[in-house]
Every structure is written in C-alpha cells, then in structure tokens.
Residue frames as a rotation matrix with the C-alpha (Angstrom) as fourth column:
UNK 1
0.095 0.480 0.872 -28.91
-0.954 0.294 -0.058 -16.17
-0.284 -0.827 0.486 47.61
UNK 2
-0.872 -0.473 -0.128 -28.19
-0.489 0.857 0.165 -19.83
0.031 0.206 -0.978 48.06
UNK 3
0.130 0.987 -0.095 -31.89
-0.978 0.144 0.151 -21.81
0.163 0.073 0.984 46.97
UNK 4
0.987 0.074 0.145 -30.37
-0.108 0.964 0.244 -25.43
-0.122 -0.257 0.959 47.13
UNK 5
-0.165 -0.962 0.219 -26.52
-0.980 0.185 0.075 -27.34
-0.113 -0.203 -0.973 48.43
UNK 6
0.821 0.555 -0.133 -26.10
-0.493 0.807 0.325 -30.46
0.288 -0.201 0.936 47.19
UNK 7
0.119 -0.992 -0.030 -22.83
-0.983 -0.114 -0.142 -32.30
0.137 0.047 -0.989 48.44
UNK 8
0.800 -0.230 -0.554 -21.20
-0.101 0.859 -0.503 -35.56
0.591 0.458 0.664 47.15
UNK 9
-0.009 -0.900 0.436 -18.70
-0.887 0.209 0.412 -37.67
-0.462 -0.383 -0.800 49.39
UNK 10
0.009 -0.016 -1.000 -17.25
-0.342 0.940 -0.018 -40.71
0.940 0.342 0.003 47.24
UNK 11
0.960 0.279 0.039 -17.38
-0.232 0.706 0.669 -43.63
0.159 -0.651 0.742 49.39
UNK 12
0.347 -0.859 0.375 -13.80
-0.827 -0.091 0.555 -44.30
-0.443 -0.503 -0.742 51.40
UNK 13
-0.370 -0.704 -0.607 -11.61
-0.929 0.302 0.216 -47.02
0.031 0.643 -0.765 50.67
UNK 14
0.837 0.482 0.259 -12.90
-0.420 0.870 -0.260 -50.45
-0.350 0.109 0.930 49.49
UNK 15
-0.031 -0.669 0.742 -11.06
-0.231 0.727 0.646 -53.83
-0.972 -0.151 -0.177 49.24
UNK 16
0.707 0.129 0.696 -11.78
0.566 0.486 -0.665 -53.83
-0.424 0.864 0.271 45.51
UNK 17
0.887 -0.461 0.035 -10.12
-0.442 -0.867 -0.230 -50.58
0.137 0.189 -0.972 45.39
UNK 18
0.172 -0.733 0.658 -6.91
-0.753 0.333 0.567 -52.42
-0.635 -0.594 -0.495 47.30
UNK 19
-0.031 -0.529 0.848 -7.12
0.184 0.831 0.525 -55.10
-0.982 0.172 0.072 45.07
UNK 20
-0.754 -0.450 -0.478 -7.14
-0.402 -0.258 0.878 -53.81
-0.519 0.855 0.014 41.99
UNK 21
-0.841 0.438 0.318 -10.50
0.539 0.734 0.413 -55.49
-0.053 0.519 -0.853 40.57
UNK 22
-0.370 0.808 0.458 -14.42
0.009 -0.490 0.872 -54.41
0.929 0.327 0.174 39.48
UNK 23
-0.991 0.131 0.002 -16.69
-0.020 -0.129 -0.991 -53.80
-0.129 -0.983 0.131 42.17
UNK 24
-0.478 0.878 -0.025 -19.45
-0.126 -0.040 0.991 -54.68
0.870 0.477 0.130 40.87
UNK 25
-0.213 0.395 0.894 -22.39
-0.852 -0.523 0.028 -55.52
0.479 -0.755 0.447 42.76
UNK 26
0.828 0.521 0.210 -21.75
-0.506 0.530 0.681 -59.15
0.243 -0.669 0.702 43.24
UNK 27
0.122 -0.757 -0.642 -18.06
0.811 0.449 -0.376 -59.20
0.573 -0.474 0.669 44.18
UNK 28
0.268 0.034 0.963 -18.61
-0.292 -0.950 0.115 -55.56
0.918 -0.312 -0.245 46.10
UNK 29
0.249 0.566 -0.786 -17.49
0.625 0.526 0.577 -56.51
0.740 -0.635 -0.223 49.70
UNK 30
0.891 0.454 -0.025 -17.31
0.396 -0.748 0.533 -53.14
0.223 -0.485 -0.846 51.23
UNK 31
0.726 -0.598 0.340 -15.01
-0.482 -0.795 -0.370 -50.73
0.491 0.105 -0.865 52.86
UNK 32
-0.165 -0.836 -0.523 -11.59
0.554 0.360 -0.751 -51.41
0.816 -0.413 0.403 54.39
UNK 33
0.272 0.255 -0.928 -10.64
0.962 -0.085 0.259 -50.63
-0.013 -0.963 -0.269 57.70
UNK 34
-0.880 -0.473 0.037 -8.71
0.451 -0.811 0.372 -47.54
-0.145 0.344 0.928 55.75
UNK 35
-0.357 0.824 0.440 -12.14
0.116 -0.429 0.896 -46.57
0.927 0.371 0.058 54.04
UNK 36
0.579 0.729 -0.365 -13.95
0.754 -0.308 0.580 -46.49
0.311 -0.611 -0.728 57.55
UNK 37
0.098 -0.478 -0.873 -11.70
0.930 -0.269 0.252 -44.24
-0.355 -0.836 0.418 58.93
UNK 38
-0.873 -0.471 0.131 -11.28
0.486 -0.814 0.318 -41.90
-0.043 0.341 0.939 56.24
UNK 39
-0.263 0.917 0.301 -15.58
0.434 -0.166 0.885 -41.65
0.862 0.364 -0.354 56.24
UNK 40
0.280 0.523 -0.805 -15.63
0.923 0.083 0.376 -41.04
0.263 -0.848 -0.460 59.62
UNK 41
-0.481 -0.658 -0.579 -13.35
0.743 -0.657 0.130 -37.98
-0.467 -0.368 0.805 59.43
UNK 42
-0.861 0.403 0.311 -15.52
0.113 -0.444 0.889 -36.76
0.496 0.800 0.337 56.33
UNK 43
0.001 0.948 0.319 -18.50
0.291 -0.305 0.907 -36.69
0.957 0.092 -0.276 58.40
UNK 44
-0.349 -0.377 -0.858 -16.94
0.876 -0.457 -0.155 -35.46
-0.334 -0.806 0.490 61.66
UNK 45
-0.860 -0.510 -0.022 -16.31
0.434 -0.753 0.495 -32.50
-0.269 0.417 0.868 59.18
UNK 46
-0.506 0.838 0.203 -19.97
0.170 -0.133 0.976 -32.24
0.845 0.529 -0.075 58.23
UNK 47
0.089 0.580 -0.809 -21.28
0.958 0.172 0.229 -32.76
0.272 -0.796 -0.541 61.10
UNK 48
-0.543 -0.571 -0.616 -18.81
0.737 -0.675 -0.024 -29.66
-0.402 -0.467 0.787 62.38
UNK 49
-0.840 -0.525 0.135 -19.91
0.504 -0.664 0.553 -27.46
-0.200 0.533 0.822 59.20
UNK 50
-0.557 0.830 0.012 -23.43
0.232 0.142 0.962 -28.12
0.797 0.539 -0.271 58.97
UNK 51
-0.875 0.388 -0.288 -24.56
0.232 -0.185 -0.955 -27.04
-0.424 -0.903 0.072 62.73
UNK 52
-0.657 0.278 -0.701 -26.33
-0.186 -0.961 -0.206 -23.86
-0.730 -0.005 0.683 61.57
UNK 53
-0.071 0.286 -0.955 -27.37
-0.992 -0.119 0.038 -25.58
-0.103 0.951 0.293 57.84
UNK 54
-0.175 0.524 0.833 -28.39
-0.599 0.615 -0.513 -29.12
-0.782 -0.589 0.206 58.45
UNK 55
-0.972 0.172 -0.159 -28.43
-0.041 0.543 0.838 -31.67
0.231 0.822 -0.521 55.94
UNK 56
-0.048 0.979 -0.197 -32.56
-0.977 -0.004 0.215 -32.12
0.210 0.203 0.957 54.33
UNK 57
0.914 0.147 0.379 -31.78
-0.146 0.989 -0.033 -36.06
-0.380 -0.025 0.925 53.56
UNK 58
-0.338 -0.901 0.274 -29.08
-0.726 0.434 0.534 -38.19
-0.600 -0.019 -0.800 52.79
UNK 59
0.954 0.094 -0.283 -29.20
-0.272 0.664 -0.697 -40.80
0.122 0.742 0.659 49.51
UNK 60
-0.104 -0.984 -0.144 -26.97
-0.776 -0.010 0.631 -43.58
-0.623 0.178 -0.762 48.52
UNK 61
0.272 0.470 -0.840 -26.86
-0.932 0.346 -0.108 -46.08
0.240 0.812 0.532 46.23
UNK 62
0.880 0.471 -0.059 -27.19
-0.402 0.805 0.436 -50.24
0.253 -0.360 0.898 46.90
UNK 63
0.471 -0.876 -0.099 -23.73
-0.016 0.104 -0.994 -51.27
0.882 0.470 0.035 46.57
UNK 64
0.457 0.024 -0.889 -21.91
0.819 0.378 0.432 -52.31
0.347 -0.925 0.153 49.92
UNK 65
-0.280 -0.929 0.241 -19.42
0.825 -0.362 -0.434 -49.87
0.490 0.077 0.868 49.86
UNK 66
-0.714 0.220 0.664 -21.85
-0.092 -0.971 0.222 -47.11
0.694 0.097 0.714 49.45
UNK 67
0.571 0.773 -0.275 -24.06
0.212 0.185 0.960 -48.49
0.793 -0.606 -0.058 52.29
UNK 68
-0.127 -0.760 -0.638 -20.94
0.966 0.050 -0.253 -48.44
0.224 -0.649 0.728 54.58
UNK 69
-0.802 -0.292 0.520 -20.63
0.430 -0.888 0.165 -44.98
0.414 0.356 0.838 53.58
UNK 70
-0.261 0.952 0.162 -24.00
0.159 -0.123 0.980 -44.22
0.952 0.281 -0.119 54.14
UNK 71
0.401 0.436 -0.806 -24.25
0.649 0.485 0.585 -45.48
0.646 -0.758 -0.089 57.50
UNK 72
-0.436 -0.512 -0.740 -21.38
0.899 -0.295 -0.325 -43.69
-0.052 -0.807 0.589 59.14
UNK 73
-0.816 0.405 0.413 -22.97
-0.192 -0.863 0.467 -40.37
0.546 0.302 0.782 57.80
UNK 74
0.471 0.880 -0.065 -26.53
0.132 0.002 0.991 -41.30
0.872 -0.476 -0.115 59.18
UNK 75
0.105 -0.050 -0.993 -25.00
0.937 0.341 0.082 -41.57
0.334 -0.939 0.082 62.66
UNK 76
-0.632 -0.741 -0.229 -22.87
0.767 -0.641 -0.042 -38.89
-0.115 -0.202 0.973 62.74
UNK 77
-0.865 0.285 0.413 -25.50
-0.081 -0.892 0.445 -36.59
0.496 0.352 0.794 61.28
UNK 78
-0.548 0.836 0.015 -28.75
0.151 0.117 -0.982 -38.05
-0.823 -0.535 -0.191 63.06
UNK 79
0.198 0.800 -0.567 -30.36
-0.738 -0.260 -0.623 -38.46
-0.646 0.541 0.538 59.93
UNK 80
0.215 0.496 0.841 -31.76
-0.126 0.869 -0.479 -41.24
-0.968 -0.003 0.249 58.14
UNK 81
-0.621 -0.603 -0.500 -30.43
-0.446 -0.252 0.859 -42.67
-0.644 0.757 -0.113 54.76
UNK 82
0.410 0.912 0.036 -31.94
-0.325 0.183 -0.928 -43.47
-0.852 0.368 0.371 51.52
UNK 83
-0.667 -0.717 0.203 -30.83
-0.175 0.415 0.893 -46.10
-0.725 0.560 -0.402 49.57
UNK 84
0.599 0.698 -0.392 -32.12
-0.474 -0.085 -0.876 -45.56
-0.645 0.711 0.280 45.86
UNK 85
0.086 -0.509 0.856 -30.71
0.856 0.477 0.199 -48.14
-0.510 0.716 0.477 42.40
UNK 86
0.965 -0.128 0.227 -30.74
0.109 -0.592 -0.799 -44.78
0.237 0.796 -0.557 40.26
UNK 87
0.433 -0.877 0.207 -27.03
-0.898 -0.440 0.011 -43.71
0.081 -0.190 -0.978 42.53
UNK 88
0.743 -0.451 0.494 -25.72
0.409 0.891 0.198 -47.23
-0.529 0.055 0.847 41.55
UNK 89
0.087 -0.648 -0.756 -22.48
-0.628 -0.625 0.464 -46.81
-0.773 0.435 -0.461 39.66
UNK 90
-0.167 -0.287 -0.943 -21.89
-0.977 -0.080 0.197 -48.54
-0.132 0.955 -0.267 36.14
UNK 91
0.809 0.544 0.223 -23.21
-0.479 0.829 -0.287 -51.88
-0.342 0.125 0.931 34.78
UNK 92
0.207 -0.864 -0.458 -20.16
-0.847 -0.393 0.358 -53.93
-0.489 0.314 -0.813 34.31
UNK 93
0.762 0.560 -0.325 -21.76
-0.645 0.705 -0.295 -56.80
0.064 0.434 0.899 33.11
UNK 94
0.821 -0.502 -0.271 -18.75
0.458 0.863 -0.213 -59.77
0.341 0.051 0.939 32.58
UNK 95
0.015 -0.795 0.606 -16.29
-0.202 -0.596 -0.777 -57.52
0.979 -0.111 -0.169 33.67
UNK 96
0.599 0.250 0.761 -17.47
-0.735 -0.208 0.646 -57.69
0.320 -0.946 0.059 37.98
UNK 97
0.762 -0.440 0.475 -14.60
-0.399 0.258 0.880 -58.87
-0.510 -0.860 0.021 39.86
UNK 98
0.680 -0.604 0.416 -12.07
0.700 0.364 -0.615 -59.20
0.219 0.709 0.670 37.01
UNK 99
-0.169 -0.855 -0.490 -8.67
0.680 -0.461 0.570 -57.05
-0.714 -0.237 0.659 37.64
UNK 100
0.775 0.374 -0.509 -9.45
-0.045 -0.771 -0.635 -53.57
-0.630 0.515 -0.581 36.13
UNK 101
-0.583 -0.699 -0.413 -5.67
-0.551 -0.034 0.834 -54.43
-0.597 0.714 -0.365 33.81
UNK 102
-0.641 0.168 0.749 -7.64
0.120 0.986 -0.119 -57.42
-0.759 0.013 -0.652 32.55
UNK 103
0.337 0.920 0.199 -10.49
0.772 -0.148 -0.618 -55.38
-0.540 0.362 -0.760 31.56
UNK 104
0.398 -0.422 -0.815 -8.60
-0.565 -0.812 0.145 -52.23
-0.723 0.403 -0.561 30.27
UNK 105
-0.774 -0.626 -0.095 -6.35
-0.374 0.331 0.866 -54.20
-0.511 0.706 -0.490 28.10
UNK 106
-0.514 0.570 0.641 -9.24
0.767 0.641 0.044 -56.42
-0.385 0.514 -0.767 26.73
UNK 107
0.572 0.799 -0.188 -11.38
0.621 -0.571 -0.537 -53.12
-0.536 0.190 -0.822 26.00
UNK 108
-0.078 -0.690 0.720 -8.43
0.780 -0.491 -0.387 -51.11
0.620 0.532 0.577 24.62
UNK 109
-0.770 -0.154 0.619 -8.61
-0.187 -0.873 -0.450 -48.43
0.610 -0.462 0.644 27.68
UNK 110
-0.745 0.656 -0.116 -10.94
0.260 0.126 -0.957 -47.60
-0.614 -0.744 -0.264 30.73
UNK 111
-0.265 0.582 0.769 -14.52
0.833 0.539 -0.122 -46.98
-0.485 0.608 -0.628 29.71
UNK 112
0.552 0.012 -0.834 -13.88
-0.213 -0.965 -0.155 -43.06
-0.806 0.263 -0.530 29.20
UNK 113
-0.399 -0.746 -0.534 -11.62
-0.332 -0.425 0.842 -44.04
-0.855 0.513 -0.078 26.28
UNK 114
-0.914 0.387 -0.123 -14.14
-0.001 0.302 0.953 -45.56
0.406 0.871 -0.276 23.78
UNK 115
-0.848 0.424 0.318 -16.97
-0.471 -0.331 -0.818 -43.52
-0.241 -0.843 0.480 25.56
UNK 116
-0.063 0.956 -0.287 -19.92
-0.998 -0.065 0.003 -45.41
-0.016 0.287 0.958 23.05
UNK 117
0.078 -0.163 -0.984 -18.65
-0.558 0.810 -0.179 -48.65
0.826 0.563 -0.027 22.90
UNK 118
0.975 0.221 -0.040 -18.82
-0.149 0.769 0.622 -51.65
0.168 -0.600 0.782 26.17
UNK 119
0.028 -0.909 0.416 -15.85
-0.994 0.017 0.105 -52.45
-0.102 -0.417 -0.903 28.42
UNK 120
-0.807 -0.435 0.399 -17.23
-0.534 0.827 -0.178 -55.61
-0.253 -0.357 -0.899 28.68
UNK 121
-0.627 0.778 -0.037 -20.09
0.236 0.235 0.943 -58.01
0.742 0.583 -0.331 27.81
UNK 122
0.366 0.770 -0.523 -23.55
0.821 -0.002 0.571 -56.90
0.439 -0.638 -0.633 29.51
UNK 123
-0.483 -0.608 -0.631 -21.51
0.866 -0.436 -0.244 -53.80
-0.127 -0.664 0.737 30.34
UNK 124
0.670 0.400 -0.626 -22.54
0.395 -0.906 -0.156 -49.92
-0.629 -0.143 -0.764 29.80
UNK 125
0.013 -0.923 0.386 -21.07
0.824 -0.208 -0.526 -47.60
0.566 0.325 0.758 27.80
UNK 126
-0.659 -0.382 -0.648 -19.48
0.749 -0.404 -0.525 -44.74
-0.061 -0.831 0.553 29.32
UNK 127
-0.935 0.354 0.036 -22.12
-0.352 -0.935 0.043 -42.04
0.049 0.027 0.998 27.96
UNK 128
-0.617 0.759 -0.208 -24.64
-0.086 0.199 0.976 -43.93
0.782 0.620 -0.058 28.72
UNK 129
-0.103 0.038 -0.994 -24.02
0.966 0.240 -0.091 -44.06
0.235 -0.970 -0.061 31.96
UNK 130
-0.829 0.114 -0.548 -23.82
0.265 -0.783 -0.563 -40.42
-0.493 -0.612 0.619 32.56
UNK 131
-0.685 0.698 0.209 -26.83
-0.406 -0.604 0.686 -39.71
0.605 0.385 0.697 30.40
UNK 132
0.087 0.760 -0.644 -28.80
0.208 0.618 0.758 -42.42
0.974 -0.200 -0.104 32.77
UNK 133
-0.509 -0.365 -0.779 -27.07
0.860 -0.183 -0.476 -41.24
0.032 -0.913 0.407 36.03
UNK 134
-0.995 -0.097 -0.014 -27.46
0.098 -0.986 -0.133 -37.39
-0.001 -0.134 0.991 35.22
UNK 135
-0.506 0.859 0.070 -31.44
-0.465 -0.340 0.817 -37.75
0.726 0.381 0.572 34.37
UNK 136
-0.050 0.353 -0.934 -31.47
0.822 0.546 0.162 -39.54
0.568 -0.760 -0.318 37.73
UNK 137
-0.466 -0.754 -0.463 -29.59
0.874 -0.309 -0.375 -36.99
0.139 -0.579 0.803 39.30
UNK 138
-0.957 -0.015 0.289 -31.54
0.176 -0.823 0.540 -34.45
0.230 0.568 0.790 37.83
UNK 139
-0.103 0.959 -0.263 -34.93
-0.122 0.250 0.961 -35.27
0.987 0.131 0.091 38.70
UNK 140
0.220 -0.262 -0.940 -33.71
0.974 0.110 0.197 -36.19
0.052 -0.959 0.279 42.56
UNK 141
-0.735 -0.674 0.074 -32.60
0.665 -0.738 -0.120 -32.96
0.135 -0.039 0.990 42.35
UNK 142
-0.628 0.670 0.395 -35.55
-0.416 -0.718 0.558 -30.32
0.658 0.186 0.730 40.78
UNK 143
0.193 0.909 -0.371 -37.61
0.368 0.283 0.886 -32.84
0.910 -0.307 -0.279 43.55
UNK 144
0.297 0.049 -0.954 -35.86
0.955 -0.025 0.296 -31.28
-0.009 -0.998 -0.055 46.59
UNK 145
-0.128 -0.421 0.898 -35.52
0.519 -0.800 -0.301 -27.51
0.845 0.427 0.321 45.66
UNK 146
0.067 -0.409 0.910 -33.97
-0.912 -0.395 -0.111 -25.27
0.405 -0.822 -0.399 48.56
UNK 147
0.927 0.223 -0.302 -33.23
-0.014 0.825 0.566 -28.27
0.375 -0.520 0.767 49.94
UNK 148
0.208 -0.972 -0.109 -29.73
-0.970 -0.191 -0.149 -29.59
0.124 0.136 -0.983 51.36
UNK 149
0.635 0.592 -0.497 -28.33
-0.764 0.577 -0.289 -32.85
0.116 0.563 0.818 50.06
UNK 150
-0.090 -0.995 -0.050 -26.09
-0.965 0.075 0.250 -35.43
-0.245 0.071 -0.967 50.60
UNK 151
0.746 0.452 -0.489 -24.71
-0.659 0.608 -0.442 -38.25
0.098 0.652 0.752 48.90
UNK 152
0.117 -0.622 0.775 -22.67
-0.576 0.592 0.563 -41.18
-0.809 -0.513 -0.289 50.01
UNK 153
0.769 0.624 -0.141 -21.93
-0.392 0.285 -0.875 -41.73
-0.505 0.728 0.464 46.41
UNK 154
0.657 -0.267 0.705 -19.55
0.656 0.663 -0.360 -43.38
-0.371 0.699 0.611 43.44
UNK 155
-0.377 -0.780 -0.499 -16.73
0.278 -0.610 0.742 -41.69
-0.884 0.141 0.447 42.20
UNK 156
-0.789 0.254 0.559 -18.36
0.572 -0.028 0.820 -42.27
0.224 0.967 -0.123 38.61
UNK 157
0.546 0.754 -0.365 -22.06
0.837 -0.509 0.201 -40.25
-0.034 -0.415 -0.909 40.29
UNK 158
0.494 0.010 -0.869 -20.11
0.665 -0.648 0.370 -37.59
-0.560 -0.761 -0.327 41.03
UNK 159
-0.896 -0.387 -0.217 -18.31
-0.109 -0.284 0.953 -36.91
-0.431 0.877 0.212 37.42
UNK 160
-0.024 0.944 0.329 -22.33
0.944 -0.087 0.318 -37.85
0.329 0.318 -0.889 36.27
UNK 161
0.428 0.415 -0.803 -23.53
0.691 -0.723 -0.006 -34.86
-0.583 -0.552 -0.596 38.83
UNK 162
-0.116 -0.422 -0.899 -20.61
-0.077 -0.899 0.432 -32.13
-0.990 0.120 0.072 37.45
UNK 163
-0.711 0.463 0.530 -21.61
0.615 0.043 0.788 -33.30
0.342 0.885 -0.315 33.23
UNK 164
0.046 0.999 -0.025 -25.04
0.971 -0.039 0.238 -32.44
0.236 -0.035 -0.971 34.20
UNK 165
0.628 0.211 -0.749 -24.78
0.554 -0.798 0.239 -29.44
-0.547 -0.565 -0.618 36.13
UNK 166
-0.601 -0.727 -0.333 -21.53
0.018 -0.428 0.903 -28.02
-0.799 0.537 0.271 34.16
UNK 167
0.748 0.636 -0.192 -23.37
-0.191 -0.070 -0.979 -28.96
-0.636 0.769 0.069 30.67
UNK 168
-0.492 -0.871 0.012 -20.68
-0.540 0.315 0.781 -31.07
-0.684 0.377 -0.625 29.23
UNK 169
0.698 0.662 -0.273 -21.73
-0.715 0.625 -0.314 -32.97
-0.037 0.414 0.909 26.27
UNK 170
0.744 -0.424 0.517 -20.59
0.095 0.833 0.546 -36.60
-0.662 -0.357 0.659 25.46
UNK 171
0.739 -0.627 0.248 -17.52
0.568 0.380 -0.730 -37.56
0.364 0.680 0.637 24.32
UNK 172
0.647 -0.690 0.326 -15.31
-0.597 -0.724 -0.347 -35.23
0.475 0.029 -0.879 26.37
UNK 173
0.553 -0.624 -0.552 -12.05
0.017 0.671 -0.741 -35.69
0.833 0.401 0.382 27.11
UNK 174
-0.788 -0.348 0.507 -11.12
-0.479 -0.169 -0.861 -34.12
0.386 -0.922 -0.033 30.28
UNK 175
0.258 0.749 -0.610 -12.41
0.380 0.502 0.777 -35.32
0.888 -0.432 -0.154 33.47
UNK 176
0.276 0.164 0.947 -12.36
-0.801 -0.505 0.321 -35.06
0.531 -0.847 -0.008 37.07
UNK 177
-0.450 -0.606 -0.657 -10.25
0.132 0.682 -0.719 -37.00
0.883 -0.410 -0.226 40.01
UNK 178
0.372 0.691 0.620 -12.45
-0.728 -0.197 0.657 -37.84
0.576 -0.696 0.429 42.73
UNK 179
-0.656 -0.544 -0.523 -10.66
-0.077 0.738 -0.670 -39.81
0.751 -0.400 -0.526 45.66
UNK 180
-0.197 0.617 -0.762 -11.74
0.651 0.664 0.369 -41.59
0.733 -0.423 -0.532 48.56
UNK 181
0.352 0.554 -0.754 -13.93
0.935 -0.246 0.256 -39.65
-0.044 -0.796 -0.604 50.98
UNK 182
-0.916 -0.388 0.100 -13.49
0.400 -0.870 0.289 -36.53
-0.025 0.305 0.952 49.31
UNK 183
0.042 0.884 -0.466 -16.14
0.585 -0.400 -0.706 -33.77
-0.810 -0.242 -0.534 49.56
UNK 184
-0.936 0.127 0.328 -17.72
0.142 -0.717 0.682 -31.33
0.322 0.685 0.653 46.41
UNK 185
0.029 0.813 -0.582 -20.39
0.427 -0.536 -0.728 -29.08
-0.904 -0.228 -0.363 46.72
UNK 186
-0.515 0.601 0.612 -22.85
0.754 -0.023 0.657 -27.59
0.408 0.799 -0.441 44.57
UNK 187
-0.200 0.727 -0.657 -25.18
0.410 -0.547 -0.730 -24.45
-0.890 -0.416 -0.189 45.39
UNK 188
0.118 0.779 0.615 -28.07
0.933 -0.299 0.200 -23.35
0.340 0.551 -0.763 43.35
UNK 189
-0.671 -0.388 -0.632 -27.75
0.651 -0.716 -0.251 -19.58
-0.356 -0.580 0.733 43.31
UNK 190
-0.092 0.576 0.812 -30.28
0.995 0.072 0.062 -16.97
-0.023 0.815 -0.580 42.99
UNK 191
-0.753 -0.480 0.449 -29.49
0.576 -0.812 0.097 -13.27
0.318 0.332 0.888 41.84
UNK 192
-0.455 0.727 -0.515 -31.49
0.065 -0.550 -0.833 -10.12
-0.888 -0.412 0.202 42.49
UNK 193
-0.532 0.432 -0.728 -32.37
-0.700 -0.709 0.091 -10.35
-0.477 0.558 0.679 39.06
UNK 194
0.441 0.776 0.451 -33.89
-0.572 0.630 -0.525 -13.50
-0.692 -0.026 0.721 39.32
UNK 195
0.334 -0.577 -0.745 -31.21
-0.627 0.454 -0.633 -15.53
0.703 0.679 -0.210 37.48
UNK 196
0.733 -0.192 0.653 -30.11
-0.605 0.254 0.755 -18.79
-0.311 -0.948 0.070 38.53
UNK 197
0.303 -0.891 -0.337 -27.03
-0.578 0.110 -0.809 -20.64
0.758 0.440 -0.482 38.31
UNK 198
0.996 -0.093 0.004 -25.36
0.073 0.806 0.587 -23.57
-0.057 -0.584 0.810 39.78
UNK 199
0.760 -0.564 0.324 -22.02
-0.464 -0.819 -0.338 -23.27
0.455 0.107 -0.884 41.23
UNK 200
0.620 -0.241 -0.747 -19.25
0.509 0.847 0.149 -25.86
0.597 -0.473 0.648 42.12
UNK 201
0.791 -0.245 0.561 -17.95
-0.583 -0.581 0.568 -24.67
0.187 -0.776 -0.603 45.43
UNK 202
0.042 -0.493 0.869 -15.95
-0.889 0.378 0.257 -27.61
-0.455 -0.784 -0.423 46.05
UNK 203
0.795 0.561 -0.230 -14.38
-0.603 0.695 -0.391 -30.17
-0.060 0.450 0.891 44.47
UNK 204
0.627 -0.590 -0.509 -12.52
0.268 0.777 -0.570 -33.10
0.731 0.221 0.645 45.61
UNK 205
0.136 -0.202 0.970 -11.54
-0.911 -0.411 0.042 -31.77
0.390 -0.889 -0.240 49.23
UNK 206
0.602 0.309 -0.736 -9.81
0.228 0.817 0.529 -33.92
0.766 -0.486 0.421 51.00
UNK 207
-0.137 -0.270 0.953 -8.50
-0.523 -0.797 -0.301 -31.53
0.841 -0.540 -0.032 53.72
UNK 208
0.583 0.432 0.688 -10.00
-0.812 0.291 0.506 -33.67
0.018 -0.854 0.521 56.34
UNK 209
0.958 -0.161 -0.237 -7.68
0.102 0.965 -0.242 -36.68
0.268 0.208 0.941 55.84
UNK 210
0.250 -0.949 0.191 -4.44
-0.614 -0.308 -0.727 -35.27
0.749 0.065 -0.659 56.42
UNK 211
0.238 -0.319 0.917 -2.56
-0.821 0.439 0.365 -37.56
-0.519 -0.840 -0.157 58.65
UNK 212
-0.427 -0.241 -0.871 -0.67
-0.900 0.204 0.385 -40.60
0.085 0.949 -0.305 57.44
UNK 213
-0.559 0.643 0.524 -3.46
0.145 0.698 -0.701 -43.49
-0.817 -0.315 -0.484 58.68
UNK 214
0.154 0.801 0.578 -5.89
0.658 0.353 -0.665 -42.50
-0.737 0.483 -0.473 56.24
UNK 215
-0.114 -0.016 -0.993 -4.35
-0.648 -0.757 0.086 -40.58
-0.753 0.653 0.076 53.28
UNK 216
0.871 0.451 0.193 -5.27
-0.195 0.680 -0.707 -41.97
-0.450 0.578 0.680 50.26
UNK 217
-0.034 -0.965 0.261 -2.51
0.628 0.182 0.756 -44.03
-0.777 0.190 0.600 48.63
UNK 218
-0.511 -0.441 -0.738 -0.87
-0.538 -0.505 0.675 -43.08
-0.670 0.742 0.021 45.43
C-alpha cells in the first residue's frame, strides 16, 4: 500500500541556465520563454495523471525561477503554492552571477568535487548543503504523512531528497542528472507486515517534452 507520493519537477529553463552563470538569488531572473513551455507540458502531464490522486499541496522555494515554476503548476492544478527558504538551492556567496567556468576553475571543480570545502567566499559546501536541505526535506515530509506532494524545486533539492531517502552518506561520488522540467517520484510503501520503505518510482522523466521547441539542449 502506497501511505505517501512525493514528486519533484526541477524548474524549466532559466536565462542563467542559457548563459552559463550562478543563479543565485540576486542575479536569478527567471525562466526563459523555453523554460515556460517545457513547465507547462510537465504540468499538463500532472494535471492528466493526478485526476483520481490529487496533489495535497504544492511547495517551492523563493528563487524566481522556482516561483515561475510554481505558478504554472498552481494554475494548472487549482491548487495553491507554498513558497518556503528551507527548498532554496545552495548559498553561493561571491560566486552569484559569475560564469559557472569562472567559478569551477577558481574552486578546482563544481562543488561535488571538494564536497567539504567552499566554491566560493560566503559559499556552502556541498555536504552541507544536502545535510541542511535533507533535514528540511525530511521534516516537510514526516509533517504530511499519506499525503501527496509536489515540488517546483532545484535540481540540487532533488539530489538532497534521493541522499536522504536512498541513505547515501557524504562524500559520494556518483550522482544524479536532473534536467529541466523533469519529473521523479517517491512513494512511501507499506507491506502487510507492517514494513515500510520508500521507493523511487521515477526519476528524471522527461517523456513529456519530446518535440523539438522544448527539448532540453545538450
């Protein structure tokens, strides 16, 4: 039996994405006209799947992008978002709105490659971020049991969400490729013998995009 679904769509394309720079949160200036389109197909698709099984609430985090994101999803679904600082995505302190070469080269790699150590000044490191994301994530979570969730969220949230739920500790090396307006799911299962277990159903779907207007580039 399925006791709680949460599902994660990154946010669609953004003009930081396009240009090649941080996104923090004060050079963030939202989605392209590429990103609306590719959100709007992602929540067509929800909308479609979810007759019968209704989203509970919808979260996103402050960040323009992820408001964009947010919004088209409230319409489409008829249901009211919640915009919370815990589903922000990394602190990038001197780094916001610098070309991500700029910063890579100056750090010796992205911030998964020297996971304890700042990209930048005033920045995060990378496990700190998922240990502060996931104990967000976590809590938002165990507060809406049997619920169903969605999240109009960071690519980085959504590698936080599968650590947590997977029980990765820090310092791995593999990861996860989460493109724009892609969908993953999550369900909380519970056995007849009263065992439960979380299960990634879905991850990184982007079935709904197909067409060449809004595939994601290379």
């Amino acid at each position: 039996m399925i006791t709680t679904e949460i599902v994660f769509i990154r946010h669609g394309e953004a003009q930081c994405n396009v240009d090649g720079v941080v996104g923090g949160p004060a050079t963030c200036t939202g989605l392209t006209t590429r990103g609306h389109a590719q959100v709007t197909l992602a929540a067509a698709r929800l909308s479609a799947e979810h007759r019968s099984t209704p989203f509970t609430a919808l979260y996103t985090g402050p960040r323009l992008r992820l408001r964009q994101t947010g919004e088209i999803l409230s319409q489409a679904l008829n249901l009211p978002v919640r915009t919370d600082p815990g589903l922000d995505g990394p602190v990038h302190g001197a780094a916001d709105g610098k070309p991500w070469t700029e910063v890579k080269t100056a750090a010796g790699g992205a911030p998964h490659a020297h996971p304890d150590q700042p990209w930048a000044e005033g920045s995060d490191t990378w496990n700190g971020y998922l240990q502060r994301a996931g104990a967000f994530l976590r809590d938002l979570i165990a507060t809406h049991e049997g619920d169903c969730l969605l999240f109009a969220a960071h690519g980085e949230t959504v590698i936080a969400a599968h650590t947590l739920l997977l029980g990765l500790g820090p310092g791995t090396d593999a990861g996860f490729a989460i493109s724009h307006a892609s969908i993953s799911r999550w369900q909380h299962h519970l056995n007849r013998l009263g065992q439960h277990r979380w299960l990634l159903k879905v991850h990184n779907d982007t079935a709904h995009l197909a067409g060449p207007t809004t595939e994601p580039a290379p």
